[in-house]
C-alpha positions as CSV (number, residue, x, y, z in Angstrom):
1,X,81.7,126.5,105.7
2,X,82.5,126.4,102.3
3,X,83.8,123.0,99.9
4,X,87.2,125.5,99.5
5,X,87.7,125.9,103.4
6,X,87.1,121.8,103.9
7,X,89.5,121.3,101.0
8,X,92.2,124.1,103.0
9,X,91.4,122.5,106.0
10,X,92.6,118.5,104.4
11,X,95.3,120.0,102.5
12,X,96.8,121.3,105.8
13,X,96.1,118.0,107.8
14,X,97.6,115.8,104.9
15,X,100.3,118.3,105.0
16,X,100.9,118.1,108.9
17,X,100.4,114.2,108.9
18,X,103.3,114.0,106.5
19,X,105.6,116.2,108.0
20,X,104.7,114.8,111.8
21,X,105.8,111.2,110.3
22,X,108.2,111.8,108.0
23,X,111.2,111.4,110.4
24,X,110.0,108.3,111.4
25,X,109.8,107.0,108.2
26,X,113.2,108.3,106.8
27,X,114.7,107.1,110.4
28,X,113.3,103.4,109.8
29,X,114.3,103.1,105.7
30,X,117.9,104.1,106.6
31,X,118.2,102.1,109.7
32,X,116.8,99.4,107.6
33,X,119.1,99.9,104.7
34,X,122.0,99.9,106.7
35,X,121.2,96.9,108.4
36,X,120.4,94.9,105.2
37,X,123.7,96.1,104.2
38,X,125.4,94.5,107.6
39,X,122.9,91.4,106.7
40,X,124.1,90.6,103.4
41,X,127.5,91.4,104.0
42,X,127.7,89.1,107.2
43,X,124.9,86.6,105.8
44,X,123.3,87.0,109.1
45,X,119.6,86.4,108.7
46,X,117.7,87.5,111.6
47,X,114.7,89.3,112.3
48,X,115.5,91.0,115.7
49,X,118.4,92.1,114.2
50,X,116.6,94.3,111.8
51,X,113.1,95.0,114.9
52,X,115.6,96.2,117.7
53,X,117.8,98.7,115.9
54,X,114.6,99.7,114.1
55,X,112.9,100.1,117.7
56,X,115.4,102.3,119.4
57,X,116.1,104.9,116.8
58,X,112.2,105.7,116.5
59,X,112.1,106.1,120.2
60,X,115.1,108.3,119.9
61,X,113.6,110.2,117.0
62,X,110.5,110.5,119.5
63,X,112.8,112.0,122.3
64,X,114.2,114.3,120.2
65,X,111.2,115.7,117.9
66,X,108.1,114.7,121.1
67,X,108.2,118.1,122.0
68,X,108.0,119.5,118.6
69,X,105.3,117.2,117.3
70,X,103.2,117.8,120.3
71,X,103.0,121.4,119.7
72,X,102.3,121.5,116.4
73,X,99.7,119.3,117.2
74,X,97.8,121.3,119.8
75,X,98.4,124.3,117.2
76,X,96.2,122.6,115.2
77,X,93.5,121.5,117.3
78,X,93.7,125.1,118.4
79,X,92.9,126.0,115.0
80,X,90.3,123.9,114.7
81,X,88.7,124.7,117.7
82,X,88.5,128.4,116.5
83,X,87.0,127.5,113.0
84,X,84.2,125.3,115.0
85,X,83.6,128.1,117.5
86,X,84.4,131.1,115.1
87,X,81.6,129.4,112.5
């Protein structure tokens, strides 16, 4: 294997570990904001206010993308598999 294929092969797992969390992030920084918002506006200082909301809209984001993630996440082992076996 060539220092160009492991630098291809990092690329594309960089590449898939950003797009495989990146809803999660944006899901949490908007849930946030908006409940920062709802904090200052109310002056309502409390933490579970900002964990639970936080919580329930990754696991939705988890129901609704789990499928997706976990294939694109066997399509890569797949590949990886093959560039192990294939040499």
């Amino acid at each position: 294997m060539t220092d160009l294929e492991i630098l291809d092969i990092l690329y594309y797992t960089f590449q898939l570990a950003l797009r495989l969390t990146m809803p999660f992030l944006l899901t949490s920084m908007v849930v946030g904001i908006v409940i920062a918002i709802f904090q200052a506006a109310t002056q309502i200082n409390e933490q579970t206010m900002t964990f639970v909301p936080k919580f329930l809209s990754i696991l939705a984001v988890m129901g609704f993308l789990g499928s997706t993630i976990l294939a694109a996440l066997q399509d890569f082992v797949r590949q990886m598999i093959g560039l192990i076996v294939g040499g």
